[in-house]
C-alpha positions as CSV (number, residue, x, y, z in Angstrom):
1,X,0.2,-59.3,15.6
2,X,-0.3,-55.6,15.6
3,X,-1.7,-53.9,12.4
4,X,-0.5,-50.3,10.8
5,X,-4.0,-48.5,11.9
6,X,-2.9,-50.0,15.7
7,X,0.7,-49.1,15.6
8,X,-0.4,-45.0,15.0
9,X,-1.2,-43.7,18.3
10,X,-3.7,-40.7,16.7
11,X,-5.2,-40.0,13.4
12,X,-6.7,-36.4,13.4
13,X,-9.7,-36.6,11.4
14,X,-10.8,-32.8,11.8
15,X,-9.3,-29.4,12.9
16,X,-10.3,-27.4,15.8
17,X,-11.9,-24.4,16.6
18,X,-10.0,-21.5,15.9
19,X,-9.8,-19.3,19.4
20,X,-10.4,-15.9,19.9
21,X,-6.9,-14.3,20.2
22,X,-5.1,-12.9,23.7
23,X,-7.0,-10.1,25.3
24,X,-3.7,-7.7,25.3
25,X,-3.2,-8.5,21.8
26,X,-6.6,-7.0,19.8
27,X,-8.2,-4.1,20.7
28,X,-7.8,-1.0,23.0
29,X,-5.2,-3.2,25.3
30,X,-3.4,-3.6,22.4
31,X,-2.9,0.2,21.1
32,X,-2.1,1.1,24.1
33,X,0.9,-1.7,24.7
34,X,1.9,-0.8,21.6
35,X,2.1,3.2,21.3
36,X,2.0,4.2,25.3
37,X,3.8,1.5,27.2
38,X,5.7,-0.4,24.5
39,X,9.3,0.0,26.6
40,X,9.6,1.3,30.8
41,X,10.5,4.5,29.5
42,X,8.2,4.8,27.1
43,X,5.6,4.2,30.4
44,X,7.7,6.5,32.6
45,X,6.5,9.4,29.7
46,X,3.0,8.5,29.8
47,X,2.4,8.7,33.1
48,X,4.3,11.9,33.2
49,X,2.2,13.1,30.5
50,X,-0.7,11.8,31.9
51,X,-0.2,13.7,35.1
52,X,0.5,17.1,33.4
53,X,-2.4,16.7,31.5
54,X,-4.6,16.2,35.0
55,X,-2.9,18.9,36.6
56,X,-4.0,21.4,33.6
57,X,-7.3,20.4,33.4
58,X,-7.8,20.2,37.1
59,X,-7.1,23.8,37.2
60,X,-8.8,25.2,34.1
61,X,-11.9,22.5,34.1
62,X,-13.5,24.6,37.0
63,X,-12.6,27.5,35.8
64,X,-14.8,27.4,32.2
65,X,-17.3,24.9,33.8
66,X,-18.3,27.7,36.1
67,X,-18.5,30.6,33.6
68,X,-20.8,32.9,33.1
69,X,-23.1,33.9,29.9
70,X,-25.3,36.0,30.8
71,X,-24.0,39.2,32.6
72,X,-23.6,42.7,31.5
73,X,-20.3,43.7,32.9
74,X,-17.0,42.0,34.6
75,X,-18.2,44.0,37.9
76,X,-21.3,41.9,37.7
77,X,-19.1,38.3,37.3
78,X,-16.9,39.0,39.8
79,X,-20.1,39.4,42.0
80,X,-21.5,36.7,41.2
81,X,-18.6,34.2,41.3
82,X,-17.9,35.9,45.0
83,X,-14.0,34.9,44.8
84,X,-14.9,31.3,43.0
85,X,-13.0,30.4,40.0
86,X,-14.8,31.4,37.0
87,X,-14.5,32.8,33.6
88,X,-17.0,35.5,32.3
89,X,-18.2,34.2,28.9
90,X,-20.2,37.1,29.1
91,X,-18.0,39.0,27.0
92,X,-18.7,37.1,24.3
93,X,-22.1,36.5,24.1
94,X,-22.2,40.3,24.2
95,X,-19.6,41.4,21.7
96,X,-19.7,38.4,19.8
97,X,-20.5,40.7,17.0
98,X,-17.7,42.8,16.9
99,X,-15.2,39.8,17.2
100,X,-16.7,38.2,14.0
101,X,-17.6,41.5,12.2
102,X,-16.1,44.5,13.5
103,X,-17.6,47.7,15.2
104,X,-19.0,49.6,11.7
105,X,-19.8,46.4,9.6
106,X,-24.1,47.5,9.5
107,X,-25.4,44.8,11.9
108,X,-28.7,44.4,9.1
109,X,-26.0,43.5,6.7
110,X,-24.5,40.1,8.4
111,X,-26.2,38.2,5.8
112,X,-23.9,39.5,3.5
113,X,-20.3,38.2,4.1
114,X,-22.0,35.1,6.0
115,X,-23.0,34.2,2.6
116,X,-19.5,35.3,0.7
117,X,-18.5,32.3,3.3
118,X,-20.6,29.9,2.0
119,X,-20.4,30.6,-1.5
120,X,-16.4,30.7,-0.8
121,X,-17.1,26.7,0.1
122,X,-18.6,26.1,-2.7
123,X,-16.2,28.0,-5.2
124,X,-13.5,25.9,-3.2
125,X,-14.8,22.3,-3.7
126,X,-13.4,21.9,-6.8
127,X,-10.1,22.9,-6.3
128,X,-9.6,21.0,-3.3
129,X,-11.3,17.9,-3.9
130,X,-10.4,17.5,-8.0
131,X,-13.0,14.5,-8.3
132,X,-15.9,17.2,-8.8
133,X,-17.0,17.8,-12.1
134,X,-14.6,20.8,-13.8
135,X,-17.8,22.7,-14.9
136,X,-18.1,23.8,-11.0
137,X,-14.9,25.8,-12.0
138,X,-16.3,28.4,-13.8
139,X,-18.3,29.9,-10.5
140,X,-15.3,29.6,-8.9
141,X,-13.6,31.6,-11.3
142,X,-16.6,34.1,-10.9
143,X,-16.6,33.9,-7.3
144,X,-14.0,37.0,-6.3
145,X,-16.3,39.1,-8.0
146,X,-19.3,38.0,-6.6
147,X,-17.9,38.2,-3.1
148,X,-16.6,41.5,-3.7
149,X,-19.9,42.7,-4.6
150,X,-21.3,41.0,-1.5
151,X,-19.0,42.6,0.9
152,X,-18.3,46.0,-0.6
153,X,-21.7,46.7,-1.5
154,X,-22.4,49.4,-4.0
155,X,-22.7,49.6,-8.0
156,X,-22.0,46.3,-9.0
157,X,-20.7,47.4,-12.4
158,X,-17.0,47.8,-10.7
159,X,-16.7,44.1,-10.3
160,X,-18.6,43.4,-14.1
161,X,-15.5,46.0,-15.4
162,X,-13.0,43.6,-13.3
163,X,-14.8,40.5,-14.7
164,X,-14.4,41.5,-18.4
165,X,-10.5,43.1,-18.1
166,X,-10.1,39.3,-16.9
167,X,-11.8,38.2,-20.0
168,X,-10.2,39.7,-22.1
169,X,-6.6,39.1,-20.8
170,X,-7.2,35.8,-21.1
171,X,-8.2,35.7,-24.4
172,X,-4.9,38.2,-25.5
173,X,-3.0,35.2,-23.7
174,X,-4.6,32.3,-25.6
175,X,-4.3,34.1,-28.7
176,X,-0.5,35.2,-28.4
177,X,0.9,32.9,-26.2
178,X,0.9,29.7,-27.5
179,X,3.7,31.4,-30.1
180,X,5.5,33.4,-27.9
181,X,4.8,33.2,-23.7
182,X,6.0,36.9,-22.5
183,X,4.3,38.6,-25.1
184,X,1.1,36.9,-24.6
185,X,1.5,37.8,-21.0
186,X,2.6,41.4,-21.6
187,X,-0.4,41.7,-23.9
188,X,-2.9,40.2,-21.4
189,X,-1.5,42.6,-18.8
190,X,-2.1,46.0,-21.3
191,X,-5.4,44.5,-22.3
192,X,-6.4,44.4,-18.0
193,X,-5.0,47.8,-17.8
194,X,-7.0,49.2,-20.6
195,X,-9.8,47.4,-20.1
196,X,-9.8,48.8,-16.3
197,X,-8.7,52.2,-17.1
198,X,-12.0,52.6,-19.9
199,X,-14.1,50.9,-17.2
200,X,-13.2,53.5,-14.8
201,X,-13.4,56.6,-17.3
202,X,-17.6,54.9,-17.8
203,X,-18.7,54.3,-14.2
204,X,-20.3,57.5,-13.1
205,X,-19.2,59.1,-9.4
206,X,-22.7,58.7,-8.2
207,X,-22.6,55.0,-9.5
208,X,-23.3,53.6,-5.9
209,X,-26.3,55.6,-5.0
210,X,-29.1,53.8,-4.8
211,X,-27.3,50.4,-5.8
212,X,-29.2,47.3,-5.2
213,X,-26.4,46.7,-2.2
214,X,-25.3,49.1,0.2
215,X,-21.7,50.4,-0.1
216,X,-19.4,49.6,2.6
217,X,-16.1,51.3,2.9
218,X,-13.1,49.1,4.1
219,X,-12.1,50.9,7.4
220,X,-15.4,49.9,8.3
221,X,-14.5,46.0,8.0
222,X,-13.2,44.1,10.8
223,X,-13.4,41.0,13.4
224,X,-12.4,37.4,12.1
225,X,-14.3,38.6,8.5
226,X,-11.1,41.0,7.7
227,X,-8.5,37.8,8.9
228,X,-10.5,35.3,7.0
229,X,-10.4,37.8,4.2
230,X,-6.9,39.3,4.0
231,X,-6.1,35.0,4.5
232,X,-8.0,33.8,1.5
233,X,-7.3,36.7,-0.7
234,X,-3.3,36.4,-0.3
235,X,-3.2,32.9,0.0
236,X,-5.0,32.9,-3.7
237,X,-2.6,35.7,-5.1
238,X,0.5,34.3,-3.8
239,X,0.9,30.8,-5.1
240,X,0.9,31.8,-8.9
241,X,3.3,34.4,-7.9
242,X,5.5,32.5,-6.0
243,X,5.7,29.7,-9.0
244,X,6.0,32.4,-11.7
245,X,8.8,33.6,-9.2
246,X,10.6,30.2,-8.4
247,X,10.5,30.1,-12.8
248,X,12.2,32.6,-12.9
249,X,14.7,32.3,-10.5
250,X,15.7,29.4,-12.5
251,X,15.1,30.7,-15.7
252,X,18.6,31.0,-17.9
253,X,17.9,34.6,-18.8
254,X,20.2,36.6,-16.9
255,X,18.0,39.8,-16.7
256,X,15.0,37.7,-15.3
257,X,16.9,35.8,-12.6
258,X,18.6,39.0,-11.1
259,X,15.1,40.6,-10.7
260,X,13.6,37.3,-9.5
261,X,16.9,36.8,-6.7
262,X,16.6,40.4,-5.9
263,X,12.9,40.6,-4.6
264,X,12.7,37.0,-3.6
265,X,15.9,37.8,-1.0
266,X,15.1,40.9,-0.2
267,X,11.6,40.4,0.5
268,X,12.4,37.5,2.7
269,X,15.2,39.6,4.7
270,X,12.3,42.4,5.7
271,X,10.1,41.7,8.6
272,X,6.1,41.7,7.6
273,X,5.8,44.2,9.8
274,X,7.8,46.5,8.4
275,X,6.3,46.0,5.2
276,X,2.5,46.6,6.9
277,X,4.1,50.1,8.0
278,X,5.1,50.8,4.3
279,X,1.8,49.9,2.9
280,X,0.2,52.0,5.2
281,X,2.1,54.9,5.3
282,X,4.4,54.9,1.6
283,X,2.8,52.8,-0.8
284,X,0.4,55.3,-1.7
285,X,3.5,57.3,-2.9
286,X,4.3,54.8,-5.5
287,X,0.3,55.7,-7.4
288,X,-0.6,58.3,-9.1
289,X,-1.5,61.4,-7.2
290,X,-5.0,62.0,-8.0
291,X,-5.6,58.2,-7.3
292,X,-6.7,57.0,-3.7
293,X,-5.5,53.4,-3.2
294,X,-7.6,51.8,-0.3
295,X,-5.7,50.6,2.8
296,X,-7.1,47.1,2.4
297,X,-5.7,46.6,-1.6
298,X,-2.2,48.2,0.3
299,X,-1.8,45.5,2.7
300,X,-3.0,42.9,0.3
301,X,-0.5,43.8,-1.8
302,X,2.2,43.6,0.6
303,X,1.4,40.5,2.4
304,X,1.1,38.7,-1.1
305,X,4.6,39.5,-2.5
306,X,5.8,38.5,1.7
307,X,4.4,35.3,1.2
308,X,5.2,34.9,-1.9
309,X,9.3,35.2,-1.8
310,X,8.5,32.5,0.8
311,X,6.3,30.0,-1.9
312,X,8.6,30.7,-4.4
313,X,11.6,28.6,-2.5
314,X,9.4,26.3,-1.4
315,X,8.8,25.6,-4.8
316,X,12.1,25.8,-6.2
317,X,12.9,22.8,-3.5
318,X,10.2,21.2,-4.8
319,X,11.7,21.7,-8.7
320,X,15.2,20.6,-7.8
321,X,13.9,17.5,-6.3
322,X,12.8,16.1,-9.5
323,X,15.4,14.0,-11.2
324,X,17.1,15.2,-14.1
325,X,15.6,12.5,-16.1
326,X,12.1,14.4,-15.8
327,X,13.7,17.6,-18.0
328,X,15.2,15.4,-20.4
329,X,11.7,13.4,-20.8
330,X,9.8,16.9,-21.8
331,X,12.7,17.5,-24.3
332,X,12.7,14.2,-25.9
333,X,8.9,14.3,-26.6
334,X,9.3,17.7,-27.9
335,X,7.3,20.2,-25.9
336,X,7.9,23.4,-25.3
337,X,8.8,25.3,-22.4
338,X,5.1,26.4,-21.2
339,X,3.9,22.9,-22.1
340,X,6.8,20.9,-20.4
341,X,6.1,22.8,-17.0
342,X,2.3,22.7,-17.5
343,X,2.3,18.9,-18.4
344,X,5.0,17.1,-17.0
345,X,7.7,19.3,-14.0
346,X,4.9,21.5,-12.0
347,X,2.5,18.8,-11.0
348,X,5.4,17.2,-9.8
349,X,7.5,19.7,-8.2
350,X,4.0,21.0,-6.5
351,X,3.6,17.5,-4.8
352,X,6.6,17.5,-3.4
353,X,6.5,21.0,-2.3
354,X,2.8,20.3,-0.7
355,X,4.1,20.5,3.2
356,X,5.8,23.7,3.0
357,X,3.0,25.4,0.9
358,X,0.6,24.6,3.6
359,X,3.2,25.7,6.3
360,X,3.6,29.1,4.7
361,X,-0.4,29.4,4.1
362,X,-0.5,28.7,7.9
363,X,2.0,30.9,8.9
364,X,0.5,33.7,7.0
365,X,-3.1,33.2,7.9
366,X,-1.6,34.1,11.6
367,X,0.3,36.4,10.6
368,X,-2.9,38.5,9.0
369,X,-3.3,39.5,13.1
370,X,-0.5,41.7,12.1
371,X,-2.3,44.5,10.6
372,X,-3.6,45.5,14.3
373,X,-0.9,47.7,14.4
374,X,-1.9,49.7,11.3
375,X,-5.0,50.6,12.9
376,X,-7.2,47.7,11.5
377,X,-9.7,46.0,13.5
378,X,-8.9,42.3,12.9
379,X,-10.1,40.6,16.0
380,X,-6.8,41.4,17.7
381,X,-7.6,44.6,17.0
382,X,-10.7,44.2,18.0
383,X,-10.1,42.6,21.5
384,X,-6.8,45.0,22.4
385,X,-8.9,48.3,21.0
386,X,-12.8,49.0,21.8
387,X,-13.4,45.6,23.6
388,X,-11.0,46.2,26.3
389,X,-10.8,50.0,26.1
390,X,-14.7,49.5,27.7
391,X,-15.7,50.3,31.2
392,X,-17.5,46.9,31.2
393,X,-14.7,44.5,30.0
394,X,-11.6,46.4,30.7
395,X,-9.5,43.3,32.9
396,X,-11.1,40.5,31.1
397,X,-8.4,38.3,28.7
398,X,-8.0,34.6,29.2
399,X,-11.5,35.1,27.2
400,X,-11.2,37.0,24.8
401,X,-7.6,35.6,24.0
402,X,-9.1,32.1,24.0
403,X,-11.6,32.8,21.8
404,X,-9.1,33.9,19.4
405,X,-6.7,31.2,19.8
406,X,-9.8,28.9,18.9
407,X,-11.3,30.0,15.9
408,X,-7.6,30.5,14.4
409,X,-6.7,26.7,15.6
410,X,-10.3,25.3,13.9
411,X,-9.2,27.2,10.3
412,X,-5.7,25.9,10.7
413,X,-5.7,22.1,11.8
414,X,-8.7,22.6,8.7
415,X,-5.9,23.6,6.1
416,X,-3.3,20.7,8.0
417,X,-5.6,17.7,7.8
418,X,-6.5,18.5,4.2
419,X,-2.6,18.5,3.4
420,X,-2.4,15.6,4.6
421,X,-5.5,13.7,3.2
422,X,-4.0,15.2,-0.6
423,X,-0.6,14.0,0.2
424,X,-2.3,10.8,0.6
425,X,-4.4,11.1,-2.9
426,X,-1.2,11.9,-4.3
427,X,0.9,9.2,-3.5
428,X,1.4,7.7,-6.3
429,X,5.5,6.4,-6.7
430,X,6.1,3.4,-6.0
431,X,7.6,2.9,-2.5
């Protein structure tokens, strides 16, 4: 007679190994199944793509892998290569200078705005990465001045005048505004003013000679330093425009709006070109006559109210996003209209709004290439003026252009992939 243990055929009494998992589903075999040959015509595009990307770089590989460095003309490449596909690099290693600085920037003063760029870092950490202690935003609220200083040269109690009209604006605005918001801000803008004017009136003609740094007028500023500059400054000016703007094309005071609706439109109507031509050649109209309004604070000036029309409905997109639930929340705890914004509707509208800030910031930082056709030397300016206008390098582009095109596209995917590492930080709803 059978018993129960002989009547069950098998009685596991362990488990087995676990086994490494199919070869095409781990790995490099699997991203590429996955994101390049998922479906046949997914496949068909790869390969196409694959193909365009050889026949590219079979044509430009030889090109830069047989340039040359170290010659003193295009005459002398061309002699060289004898007929062989080649770029001259030569151009650069020579004028390299004058790309980055500009023909008049005083070569024994480089040090100068290279360390304006590394103090701008620095002044920048803590308002792009907000995890840094707060204290490091005091030198970056001193840093324009100290830049300014560092560039421009000269007496440096101009930018101590500047520092203390700042002061003391914001100390007008903390006193008055907490009661009443325009006239703290109308008082902090007459305090500036007067603080400025008086500063001027002190500051003696001869001020500058024998300063501790060289003065360095504007129209001798140029290369990537003036792009990098006119970017940064404009950049910095326009967002608080552009959100005091998009406030106040909502704002339910009739007088306000109109003004607000009027610039924002018109502004964004006008090409930026056209607005570089009247900075150049009418804005000094609009100053005092005895006053003589540098062509650098001109464009500044105009390409910050261009860009900022443009912030200013990226923002208001951002505002009418928000639920209406949000407004009513700042009501119910009772907070006023600075605080309410402040607190509670800017942080979020600005989240929202983060793409389209940094596509405008993008679009303007290659846009600053514009002002080549004022007569600035940006590095466009630069390569289509006294670069190419040489005997030696007269013919020579893909260089030159390429240059340009890479030192733009390093700044730019810079400003994109930090976009998207805060949209990251910042995503905080619940999806």
């Amino acid at each position: 007679m059978a018993t129960p243990k002989d009547s069950i055929a098998y009685v596991a009494d362990g488990t087995l190994p676990e086994l490494d998992p199919p070869a095409n589903a781990v790995g490099p075999v699997k991203w590429l199944r996955e994101n390049l040959f998922s479906t046949p015509a997914n496949a068909l595009l790869t390969v196409a793509s694959f193909y365009v990307i050889y026949l590219v770089l079979a044509q430009t590989m030889p090109w830069i892998l047989n340039g040359l460095w170290t010659t003193s003309s295009l005459a002398e490449c061309r002699e060289i290569l004898q007929g062989k596909s080649g770029a001259c690099f030569s151009v650069l290693s020579e004028r390299w200078n004058q790309l980055l600085y500009g023909f008049k920037y005083p070569v024994e003063e480089y040090w100068r705005p290279n360390l304006a760029l590394v103090l701008l870092l620095i002044a920048a950490a803590p308002v792009l990465f907000f995890d840094l202690p707060r204290k490091l935003l005091i030198f970056t609220a001193l840093y324009p001045f100290i830049a300014f200083w560092l560039i421009w040269g000269g007496t440096i109690l101009a930018p101590l005048v500047a520092l203390v009209g700042f002061v003391a604006a914001g100390f007008v605005f903390q006193t008055f505004g907490k009661s009443n918001f325009a006239a703290g801000f109308f008082g902090a803008a007459v305090a500036a003013l007067v603080v400025w004017w008086l500063g001027g009136m002190l500051i003696p003609e001869n001020a500058s000679e024998g300063a501790l740094l060289p003065a360095v007028p504007s129209r001798d500023l140029g290369g990537y330093m003036l792009n990098m500059m006119l970017g940064v400054t404009c950049v910095s000016l326009s967002l608080p425009l552009g959100i005091a703007l998009a406030l106040g094309r909502q704002s339910n005071m009739p007088l306000i709006k109109g003004i607000c609706v009027v610039f924002i439109e018109f502004v964004r109507g006008v090409p930026l070109i056209t607005l570089l031509f009247v900075a150049s050649v009418m804005l000094s109209y609009f100053f005092p006559p005895d006053s003589t309004v540098d062509l650098f604070l001109r464009v500044v000036i105009m390409i910050t109210l261009f860009s900022s029309a443009y912030i200013a409905e990226v923002i208001r997109g951002g505002l009418a996003a928000l639920p209406k639930g949000q407004y009513e929340a700042a009501d119910s705890l009772g907070l006023a209209y600075p605080e309410a914004m402040r607190l509670i509707i800017l942080p979020q509208a600005l989240k929202i709004s983060i793409p389209g800030i940094v596509n405008v910031a993008v679009g303007l930082f290659k846009d600053t290439t514009l002002v080549s056709v004022i007569s600035m030397f940006d590095i466009i300016g630069m390569i289509r003026g006294p670069i190419l206008a040489s005997t030696e390098w007269n013919g020579v582009y893909w260089e030159l252009l390429g240059f340009a095109c890479v030192v733009f596209f390093v700044v730019c995917y810079g400003i994109s992939q930090y976009s998207q590492w805060l949209e990251r930080r910042l995503a905080t709803d619940h999806r």
